[in-house]
N, C-alpha and C positions, 0 to 999 in steps of 0.2 A: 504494500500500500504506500502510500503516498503521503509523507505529513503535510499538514497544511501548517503556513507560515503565520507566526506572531501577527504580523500586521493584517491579513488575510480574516483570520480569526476575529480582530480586535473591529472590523469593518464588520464582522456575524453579527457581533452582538451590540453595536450600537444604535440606539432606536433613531432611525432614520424619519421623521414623519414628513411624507411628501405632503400631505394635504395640508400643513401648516404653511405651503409656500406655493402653494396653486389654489385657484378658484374651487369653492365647494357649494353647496347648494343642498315473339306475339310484339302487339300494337298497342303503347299506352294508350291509355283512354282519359279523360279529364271526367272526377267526379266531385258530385256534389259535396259541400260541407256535411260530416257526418255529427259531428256537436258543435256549438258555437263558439266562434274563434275567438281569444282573447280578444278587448279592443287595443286600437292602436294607443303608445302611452301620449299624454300628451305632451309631452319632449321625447323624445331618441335620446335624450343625454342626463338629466337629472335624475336622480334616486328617488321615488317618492319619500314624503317626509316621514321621518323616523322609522325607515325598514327595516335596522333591527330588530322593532316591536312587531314586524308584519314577518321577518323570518319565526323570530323566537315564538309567537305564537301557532306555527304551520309546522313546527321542532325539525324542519329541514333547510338546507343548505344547498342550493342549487349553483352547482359546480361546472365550469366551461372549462375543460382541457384540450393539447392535441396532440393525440394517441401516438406518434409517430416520431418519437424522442429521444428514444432510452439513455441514459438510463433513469434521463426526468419522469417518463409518460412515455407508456407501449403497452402494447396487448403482449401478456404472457403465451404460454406454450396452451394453456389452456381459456384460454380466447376472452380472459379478461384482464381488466384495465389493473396496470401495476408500476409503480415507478417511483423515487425518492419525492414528487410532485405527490404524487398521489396519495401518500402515507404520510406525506406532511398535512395537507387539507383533511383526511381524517381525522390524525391528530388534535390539531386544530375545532372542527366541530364539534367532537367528543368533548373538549373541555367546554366550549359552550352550551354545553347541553342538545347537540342534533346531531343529523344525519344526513351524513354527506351522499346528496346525489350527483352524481359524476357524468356526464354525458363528455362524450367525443365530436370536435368541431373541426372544421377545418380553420387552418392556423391564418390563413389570412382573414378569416372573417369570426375571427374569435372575438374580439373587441366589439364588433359590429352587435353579435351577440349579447353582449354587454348591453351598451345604448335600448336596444327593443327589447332588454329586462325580459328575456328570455331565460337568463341566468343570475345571480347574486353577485359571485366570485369569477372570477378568471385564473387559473395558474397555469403554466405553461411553461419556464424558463423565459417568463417575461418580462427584459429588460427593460429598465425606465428611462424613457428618451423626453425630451419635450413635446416632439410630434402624440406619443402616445400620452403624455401628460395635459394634455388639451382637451383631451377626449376621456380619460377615466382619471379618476384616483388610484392610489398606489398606498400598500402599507407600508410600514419598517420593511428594512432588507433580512431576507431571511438565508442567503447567500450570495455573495460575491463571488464573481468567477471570471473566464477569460475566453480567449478565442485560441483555436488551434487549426493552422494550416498543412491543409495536406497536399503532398507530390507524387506522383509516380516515383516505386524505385528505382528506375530507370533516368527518371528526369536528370538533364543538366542542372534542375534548382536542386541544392543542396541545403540552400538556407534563408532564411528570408527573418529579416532584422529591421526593414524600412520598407519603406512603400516606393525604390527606388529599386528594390529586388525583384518588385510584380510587375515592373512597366514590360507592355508590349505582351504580358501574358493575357490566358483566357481563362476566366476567375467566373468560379462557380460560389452562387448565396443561395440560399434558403430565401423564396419570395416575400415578403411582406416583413424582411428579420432586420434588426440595428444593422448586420452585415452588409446587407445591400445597398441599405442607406450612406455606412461608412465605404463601402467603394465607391458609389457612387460621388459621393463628396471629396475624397480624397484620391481618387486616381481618375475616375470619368473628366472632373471637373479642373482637375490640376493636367489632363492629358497627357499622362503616363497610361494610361489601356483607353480606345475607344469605345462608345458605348455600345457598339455590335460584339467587342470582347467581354462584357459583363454577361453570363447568363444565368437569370431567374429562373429557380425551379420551385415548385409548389414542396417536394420533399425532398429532405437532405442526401438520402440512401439514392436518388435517381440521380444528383449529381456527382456524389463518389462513385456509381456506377460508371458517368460517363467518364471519369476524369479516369476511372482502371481501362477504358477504351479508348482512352487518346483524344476525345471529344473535348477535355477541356484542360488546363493544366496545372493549374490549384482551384482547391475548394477550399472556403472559409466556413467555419461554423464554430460551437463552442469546446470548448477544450476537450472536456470529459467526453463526448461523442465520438472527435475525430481519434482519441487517444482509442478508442474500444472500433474505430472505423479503419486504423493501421494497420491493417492487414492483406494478405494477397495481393500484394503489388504495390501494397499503399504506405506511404510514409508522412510523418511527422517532420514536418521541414521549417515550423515559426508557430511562436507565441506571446499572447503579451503585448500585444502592441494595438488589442481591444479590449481594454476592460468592461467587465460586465455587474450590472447589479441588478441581481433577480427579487421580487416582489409581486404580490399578489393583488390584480388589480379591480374596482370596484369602481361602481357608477360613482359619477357625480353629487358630491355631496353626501356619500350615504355613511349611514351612522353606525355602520355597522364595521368601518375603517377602523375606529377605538377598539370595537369591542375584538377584534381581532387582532389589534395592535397588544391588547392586555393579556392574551392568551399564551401569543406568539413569544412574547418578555417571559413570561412564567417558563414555556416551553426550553427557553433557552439558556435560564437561568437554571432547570433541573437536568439537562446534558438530556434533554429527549430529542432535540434538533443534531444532537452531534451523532448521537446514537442513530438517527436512520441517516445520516450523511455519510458516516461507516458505512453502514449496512449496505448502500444504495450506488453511494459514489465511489466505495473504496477509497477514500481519505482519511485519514487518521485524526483523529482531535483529542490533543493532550495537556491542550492549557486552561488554564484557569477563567471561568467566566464571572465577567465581572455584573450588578444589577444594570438592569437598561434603565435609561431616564428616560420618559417619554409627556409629550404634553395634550393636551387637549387641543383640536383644532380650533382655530376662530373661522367662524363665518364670515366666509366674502360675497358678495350678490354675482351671480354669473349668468351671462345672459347666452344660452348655448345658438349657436349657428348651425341647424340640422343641415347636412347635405344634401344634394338633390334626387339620391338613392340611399336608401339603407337597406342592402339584401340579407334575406335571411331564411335559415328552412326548418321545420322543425319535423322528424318522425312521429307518423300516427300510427301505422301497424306493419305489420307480416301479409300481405296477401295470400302468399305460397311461399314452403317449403322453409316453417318456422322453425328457428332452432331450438327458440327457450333461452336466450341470451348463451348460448353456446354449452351448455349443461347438456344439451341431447341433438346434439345435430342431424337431421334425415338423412338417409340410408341412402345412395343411391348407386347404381353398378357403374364396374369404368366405361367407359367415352358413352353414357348414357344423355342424352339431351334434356335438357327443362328450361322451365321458364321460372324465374324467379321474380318476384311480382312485392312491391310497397306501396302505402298510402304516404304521403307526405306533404303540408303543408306548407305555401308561403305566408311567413311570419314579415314577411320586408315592409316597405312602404309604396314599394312598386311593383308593374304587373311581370310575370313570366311571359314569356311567348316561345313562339318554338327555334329562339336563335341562344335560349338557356338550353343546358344539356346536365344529362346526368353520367359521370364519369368513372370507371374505375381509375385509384389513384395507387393501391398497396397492397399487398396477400403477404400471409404468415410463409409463406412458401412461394415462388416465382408462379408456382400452376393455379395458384389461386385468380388467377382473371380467368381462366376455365371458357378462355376466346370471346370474352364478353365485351361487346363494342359500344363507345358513346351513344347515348339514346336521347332525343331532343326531347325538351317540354311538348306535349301534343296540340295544346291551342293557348288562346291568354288564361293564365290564372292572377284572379285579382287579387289582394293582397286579405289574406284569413281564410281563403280559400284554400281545398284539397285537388289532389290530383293523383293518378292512379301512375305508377311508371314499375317499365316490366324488361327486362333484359333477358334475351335467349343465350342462353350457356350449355358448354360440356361438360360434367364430369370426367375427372383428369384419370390417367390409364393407371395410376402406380395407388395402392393402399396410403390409406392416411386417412386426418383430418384438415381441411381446408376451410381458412376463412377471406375473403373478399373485401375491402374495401371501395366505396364507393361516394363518390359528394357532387354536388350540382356545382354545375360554374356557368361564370355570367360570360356574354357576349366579348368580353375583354378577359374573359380569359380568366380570370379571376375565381378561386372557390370559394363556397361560401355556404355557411350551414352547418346543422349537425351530419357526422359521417353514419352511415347506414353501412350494414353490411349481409352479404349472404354467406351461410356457412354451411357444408355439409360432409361428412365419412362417408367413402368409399370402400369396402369392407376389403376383408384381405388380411395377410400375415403383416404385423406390427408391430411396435416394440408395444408391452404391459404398461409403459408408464411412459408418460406425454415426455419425460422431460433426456430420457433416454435415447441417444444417438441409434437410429434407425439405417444397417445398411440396405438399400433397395433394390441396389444391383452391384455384384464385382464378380468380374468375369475376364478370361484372356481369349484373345483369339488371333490367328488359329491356337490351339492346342500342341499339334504337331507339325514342329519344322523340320527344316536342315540345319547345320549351324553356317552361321553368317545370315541366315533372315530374320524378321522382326516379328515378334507379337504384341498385339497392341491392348495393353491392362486397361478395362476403363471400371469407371464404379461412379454410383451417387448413394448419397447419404443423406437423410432429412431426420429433423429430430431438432434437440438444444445440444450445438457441439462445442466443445472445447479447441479440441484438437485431433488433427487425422496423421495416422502415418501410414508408409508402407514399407514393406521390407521385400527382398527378395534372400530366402535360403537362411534366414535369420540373421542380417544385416541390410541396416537402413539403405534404402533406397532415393525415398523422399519423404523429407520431414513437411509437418504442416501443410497437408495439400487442403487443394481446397476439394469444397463438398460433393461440386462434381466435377469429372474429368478425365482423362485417360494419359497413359503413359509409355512409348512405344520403343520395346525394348529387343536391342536386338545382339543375339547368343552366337559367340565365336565357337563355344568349347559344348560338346555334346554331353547329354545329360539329364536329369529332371530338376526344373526348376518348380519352385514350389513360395507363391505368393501370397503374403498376410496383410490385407487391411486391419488396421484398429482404430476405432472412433472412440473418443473418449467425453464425457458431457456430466452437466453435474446430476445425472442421476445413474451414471454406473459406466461401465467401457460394452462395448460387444467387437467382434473381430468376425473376416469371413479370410478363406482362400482358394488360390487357386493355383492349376498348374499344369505348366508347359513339358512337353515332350522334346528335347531337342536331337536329330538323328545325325551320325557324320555323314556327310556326300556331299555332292557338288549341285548347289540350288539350281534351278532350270534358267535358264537365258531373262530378265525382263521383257517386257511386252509393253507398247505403251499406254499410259491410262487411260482409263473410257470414264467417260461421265454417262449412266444408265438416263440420269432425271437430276431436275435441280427445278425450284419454285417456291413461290412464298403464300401462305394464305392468312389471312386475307390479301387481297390485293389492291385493295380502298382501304386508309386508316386515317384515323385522327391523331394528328401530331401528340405524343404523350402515350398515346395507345399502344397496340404492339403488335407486329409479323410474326409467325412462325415461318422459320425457313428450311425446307425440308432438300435431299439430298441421296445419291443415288449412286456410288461409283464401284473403280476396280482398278488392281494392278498398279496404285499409287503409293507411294511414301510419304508422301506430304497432302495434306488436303487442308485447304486456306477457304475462309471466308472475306472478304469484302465489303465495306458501303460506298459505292463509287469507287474512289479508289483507294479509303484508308482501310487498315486491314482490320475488323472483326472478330475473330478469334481462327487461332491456328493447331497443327497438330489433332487436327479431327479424325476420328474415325472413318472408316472408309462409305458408311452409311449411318446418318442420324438427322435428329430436326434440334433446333434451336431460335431461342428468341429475338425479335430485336424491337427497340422501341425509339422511331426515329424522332430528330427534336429538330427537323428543318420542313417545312412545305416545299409541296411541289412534286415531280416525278422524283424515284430514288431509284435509281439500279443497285443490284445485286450482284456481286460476280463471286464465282466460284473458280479456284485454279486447285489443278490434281498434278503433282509432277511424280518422276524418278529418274531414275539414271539415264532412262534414255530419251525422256521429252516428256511434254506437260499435256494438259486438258483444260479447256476454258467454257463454263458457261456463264449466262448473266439471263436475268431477270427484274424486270421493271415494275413497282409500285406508285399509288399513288400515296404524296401523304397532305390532308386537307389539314386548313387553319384549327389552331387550337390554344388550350391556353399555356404551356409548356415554351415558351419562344425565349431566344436569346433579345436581350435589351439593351 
């Protein structure tokens, strides 16, 4: 673990109070309201007057998170909400006497949610800026933290110390985050990167995706993230040079700032804020805390300026194929077809029409979009009104449990609302316990060679993992692979090899093997490689959405993928499908190259990919 530093510490526990120096105060179908909608508030920004008396009497806490964080806010291995966020705001209610209700929002329209008192609370790793200080109140800080940048380990960036280190790079933020804001301000505006090099993404994990694909060439976000995000190609190359202070943020004026400000001082004066910061962040806290001072806010008269939208969604039910909030998820066989179907309301100030869409945005597992495509609002919905929306999906081929993420986004691109999700098991051999590394497939082929040819190991693994190795003959092969992947190995000396995966996760290890035959003689001549098929389906997408790309060959050594011309992933199998989720509009070719010794093989394939909300800025 990590200790956390005197001064670090001494920023924990001093009662920060913001509010003492800011203003206080199938085809969907459109259906009818099924109960009456709340009314609109009359501000989007004010708290009604004395709402901790309107909580304290309802003895719940209505909580706006976004699930998509860890290790602040994430959906666990068992498809609920869990994170040092998360355990803090219970905490927190429990001493006021309630019961934290926790919903999942998407991050840029978290605050929005605020404003239309859809929610009480906001937590989220949400740092306090002025822009947001305009718009909500903030408590005491309940951590200070920082920014960590990551590289490819490949990159020429070794280090980044200045904002003199990132000029001319292509820098990946978290949309709607202080991140974007500070590139934007300090490299866009000072032109050191231009603003076609800055790219917004709605989740953080899409743009560390891109930047392990060459797509981008740092990603910024917060420390503790990137530090658990340094993996499989990914490095830690700068920190420190964003400070951050996290706080939990509340309407306008509302009185419920104190009463959370008094809980959070207790909290942190009995070592229960240190205790899940251990627990949660793996940071260490070993000094002394000293008592918080903290004051009563004074009332300022604020006079709010609502903007000319405030979007907003809120879940009314399961149509089809309910889970039970993931307790019992529906049964379904592999590559079986369904429709998954929700009611859900606009909460905004403004109408939907069908240029809103409803989006997959995350899965617990890559298969969890289960091929499910953006689906538009069906006609206008006025604002209190419901609306029926339904997404055709697969059932994915391998055992497991799957869960889906999903959220509406507006014409700009923009999500916004609570996140909905579909979730279902597909039966089959699996590990007894969610949290245990699951291998799915490890396998060599061919079996039997000559020596001097190659067998190519592949394997996937799902589950909570730590760490994967492989050996071959009981010495290490490859350390830390990743979850899925193949490795193509190729036998001078005759013989039987004999290969061990082991996965290792915090609820226990499991291992499979396998093994090759190697014979002596003289391999047969090469031949040169044939491409059987090569193609992607869909072949219409929504930028942010995703391709399978499927593949068909022989007689090669190398098999390469492609987008246009940067390369995609290499050392492939000689037959498989794989994902891709492009982040440009327009036509996108695909190329496929198969070589060997004695000449290559070329195919390509063309998509379309339509405007969406995922674009560089």
């Amino acid at each position: 673990m990590k200790k956390i530093q005197p001064l670090l510490f001494t920023i924990l526990i001093l009662a920060v109070i913001i509010t003492s120096c800011t203003p206080a105060a199938s085809e969907p179908t459109a259906a009818a309201p099924d109960t009456p909608a709340p009314p609109p508030a009359e501000s989007p920004t004010l708290a009604p007057a004395n709402d901790w008396s309107v909580v304290q009497a309802s003895g719940v806490l209505r909580v706006g998170t976004a699930a998509d964080y860890p290790p602040f806010s994430y959906f666990d291995e068992n498809g609920q909400i869990d994170g040092f966020d998360i355990a803090l705001i219970n905490e927190l209610a429990r001493r006021l006497g309630l019961t934290a209700q926790i919903t999942d929002f998407a991050f840029d329209g978290l605050l929005d949610a605020q404003v239309l008192n859809q929610i009480d609370v906001s937590i989220a790793a949400l740092s306090i800026t002025p822009e947001r200080l305009s718009r909500v109140d903030f408590t005491s800080l309940y951590y200070a933290g920082s920014d960590g940048i990551l590289a490819r380990v490949d990159s020429p960036i070794t280090s980044v110390t200045t904002t003199a280190d990132m000029a001319g790079q292509r820098i990946a933020v978290q949309r709607g985050s202080v991140y974007e804001d500070w590139v934007k301000i300090n490299l866009v505006e000072t032109g050191k990167i231009t603003s076609d090099q800055l790219f917004s993404y709605d989740k953080v994990e899409n743009a560390v995706r891109d930047l392990r694909e060459s797509r981008v060439d740092l990603v910024i976000m917060d420390l503790i993230p990137a530090q658990q995000a340094a993996v499989n190609g990914v490095r830690l190359v700068g920190q420190g040079l964003i400070p951050q202070q996290y706080a939990i943020a509340l309407r306008k004026g509302s009185t419920l700032t104190t009463e959370l400000n008094r809980v959070l001082a207790d909290a942190l004066v009995e070592g229960k804020v240190n205790e899940l910061i251990e627990t949660y962040l793996k940071v260490e806290t070993s000094e002394t805390v000293a008592t918080p001072q903290y004051t009563t806010p004074t009332p300022v008269v604020f006079t709010p300026v609502p903007p000319a939208c405030v979007y907003g969604m809120a879940y009314v039910a399961d149509l089809s194929y309910d889970d039970q909030n993931m307790t019992n998820p529906p049964l379904l066989q592999p590559g079986q077809s369904f429709t998954k179907s929700w009611r859900i309301r606009n909460t905004g100030t403004c109408n939907w029409d069908p240029t809103f869409f409803l989006r997959y945005v995350r899965g617990n597992v890559p298969a969890a979009q289960m091929n499910g495509q953006p689906v538009p609002v069906p006609a206008v919905i006025v604002p209190g009104a419901t609306v029926d929306m339904s997404v055709n999906l697969i059932a994915p081929s391998g055992p497991g449990t799957y869960q889906g993420f999903w959220q509406m986004s507006a014409p700009n691109g923009t999500f916004f609302g609570q996140t909905i999700w579909v979730g279902i098991t597909v039966p089959g051999a699996q590990p007894t316990q969610a949290s245990r590394p699951f291998i799915q497939n490890f396998s060599a082929s061919p079996v039997n060679i000559l020596t001097g040819q190659c067998s190519q190991i592949a394997w996937v693994v799902t589950g909570s993992i730590s760490r994967i190795d492989l050996q071959r003959n009981g010495s290490g092969l490859w350390s830390n692979v990743p979850s899925s992947g193949n490795y193509n190995d190729c036998l001078a000396v005759a013989g039987v090899y004999t290969y061990v995966l082991t996965a290792v996760g915090p609820g226990g290890s499991t291992w499979a093997q396998a093994q090759v035959q190697v014979t002596s003689g003289q391999p047969p001549p090469p031949v040169q490689p044939v491409i059987y098929g090569f193609y992607a389906n869909p072949d219409l997408v929504q930028i942010g959405s995703c391709t399978t790309l499927f593949w068909d060959t022989a007689s090669g050594t190398s098999v390469q993928l492609f987008s246009g011309d940067v390369p995609i992933a290499s050392n492939l199998p000689a037959s498989g499908s794989q994902s891709n989720c492009p982040h440009r509009t327009g036509p996108l070719t695909y190329r496929l190259l198969v070589r060997n010794s004695i000449g290559e093989a070329r195919a390509s394939f063309q998509i379309f990919v339509d405007d969406s909300g995922i674009s560089p800025r």
